[in-house]
C-alpha positions, 0 to 999 in steps of 0.5 A: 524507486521503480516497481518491481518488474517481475511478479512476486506472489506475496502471501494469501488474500485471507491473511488481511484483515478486511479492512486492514492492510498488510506491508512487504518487501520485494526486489525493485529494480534497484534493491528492496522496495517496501510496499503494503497491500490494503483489503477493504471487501472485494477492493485490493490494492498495493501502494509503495510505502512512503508518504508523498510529503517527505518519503517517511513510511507510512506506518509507526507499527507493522501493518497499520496503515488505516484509520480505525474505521478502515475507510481510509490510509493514514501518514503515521508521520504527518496525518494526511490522508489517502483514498484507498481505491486511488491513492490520492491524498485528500487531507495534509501537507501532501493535499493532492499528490498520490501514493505509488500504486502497483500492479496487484492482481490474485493468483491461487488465492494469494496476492501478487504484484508486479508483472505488469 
C-alpha cells in the first residue's frame, strides 16, 4: 500500500517515550494504512507497520515495537530485527530487506508524516 500523500499531523513529539515508539492509523491512498513513530533522542522516524517477512504487524501489544534496551525494532512475530535510523533488518528470516520508511518531519511540536 502507498504513503500516505497528504500531511497528517498525528499527536505531539512529547507523548513518545525516548526511546519508545509509538503506532497510528492514517488515510493511504488506498484506505487505512498502520504505521508507527520511533523516537530515540534527537532521531524520528516513521515506518508502515508490517514485517518484510510475511506482512504481520510488528507489535503483539500497542505501541511496543523496540527492544527492552530501545536501541533497536522488534518483529513480535518472528524476532527479526531492524535499525531504527534505516529500517534495515540485520537479523531473522527477513535479513536484508527494509521496513517502508515515511516522510516525517515536526510541525508545532507534533509529529507529521507524509506531504512529501
Amino acid at each position: 500500500m502507498p504513503p500516505p500523500e497528504a500531511l497528517t499531523v498525528l499527536f505531539p513529539l512529547d507523548s513518545i517515550p525516548d526511546p519508545g515508539a509509538r503506532e497510528a492509523v492514517v488515510d493511504g491512498p488506498d484506505g487505512p494504512l498502520a504505521i508507527f513513530v520511533v523516537r530515540r533522542g534527537p532521531t524520528v522516524r516513521a515506518f508502515v507497520n508490517q514485517c518484510p517477512h510475511l506482512g504481520v504487524p510488528l507489535n503483539w501489544k500497542p505501541d511496543t515495537f523496540l527492544d527492552s534496551q530501545g536501541r533497536i525494532i522488534v518483529c513480535a512475530m518472528h524476532g527479526a530485527t531492524f535499525g531504527i535510523d534505516d529500517g534495515l533488518c540485520d537479523g531473522g528470516p527477513c535479513k536484508g530487506r527494509s521496513l517502508r520508511p515515511l516522510a516525517v518531519s515536526l510541525r508545532n511540536g507534533s509529529v507529521a508524516v507524509g506531504g512529501t
